[in-house]
C-alpha positions in Angstrom: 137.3 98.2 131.2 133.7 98.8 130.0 132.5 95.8 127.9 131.4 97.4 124.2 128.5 96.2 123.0 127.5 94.7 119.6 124.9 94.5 117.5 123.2 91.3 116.3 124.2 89.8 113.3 121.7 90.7 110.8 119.5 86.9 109.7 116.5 86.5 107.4 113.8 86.6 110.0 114.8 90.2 110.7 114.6 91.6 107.8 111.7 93.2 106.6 111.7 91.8 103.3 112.2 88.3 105.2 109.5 88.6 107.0 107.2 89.8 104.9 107.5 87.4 102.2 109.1 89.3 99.7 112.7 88.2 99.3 113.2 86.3 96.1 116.9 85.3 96.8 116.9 81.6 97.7 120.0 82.0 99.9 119.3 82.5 103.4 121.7 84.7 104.8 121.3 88.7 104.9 122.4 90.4 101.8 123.2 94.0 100.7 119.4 94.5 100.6 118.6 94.2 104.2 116.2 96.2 106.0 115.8 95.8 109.4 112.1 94.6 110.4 110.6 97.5 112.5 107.0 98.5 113.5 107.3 101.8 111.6 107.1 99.3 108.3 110.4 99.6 105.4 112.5 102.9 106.5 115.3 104.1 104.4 118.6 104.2 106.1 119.4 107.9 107.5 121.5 109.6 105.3 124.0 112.9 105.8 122.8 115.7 106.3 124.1 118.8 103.8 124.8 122.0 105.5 126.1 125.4 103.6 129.3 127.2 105.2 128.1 130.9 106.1 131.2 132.2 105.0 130.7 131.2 101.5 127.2 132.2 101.7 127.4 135.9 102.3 130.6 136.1 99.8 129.4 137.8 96.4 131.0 136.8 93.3 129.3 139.6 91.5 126.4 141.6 92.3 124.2 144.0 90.6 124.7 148.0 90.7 122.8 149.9 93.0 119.8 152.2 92.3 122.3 155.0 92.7 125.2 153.7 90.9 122.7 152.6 87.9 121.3 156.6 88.2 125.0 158.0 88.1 125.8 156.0 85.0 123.0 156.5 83.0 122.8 160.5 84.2 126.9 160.9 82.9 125.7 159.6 79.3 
């Protein structure tokens, strides 16, 4: 049985507001702020990513006459 790894528990000293002296909590353990320290400086966590469904997207609700079909309707008034 392969042996799951897990991630460190989140402290203080590596979080990048922590680190960087900019924490105002007086607590020391992580809180819901935490940002993990990395060289890349404060990162926002990766969010979803939205994607359309094509089948909705070529659907047309309602559409505009054609060119012809606007010239046969105005030409039968």
């Amino acid at each position: 049985m392969a042996k799951r790894r897990t991630a460190p528990k989140p402290t203080c000293a590596s979080c990048h507001f922590g680190a960087n002296g900019l924490c105002a909590l007086p607590d020391p353990s992580p809180c819901a702020t935490f940002r993990p320290l990395s060289a890349d400086g404060l990162k926002a966590p990766s969010q979803m990513r939205f994607h359309f469904r094509e089948e909705r997207r070529i659907q047309t609700v309602w559409a505009f006459p054609t060119a012809q079909e606007q010239a046969e309707i105005h030409a039968a008034v």
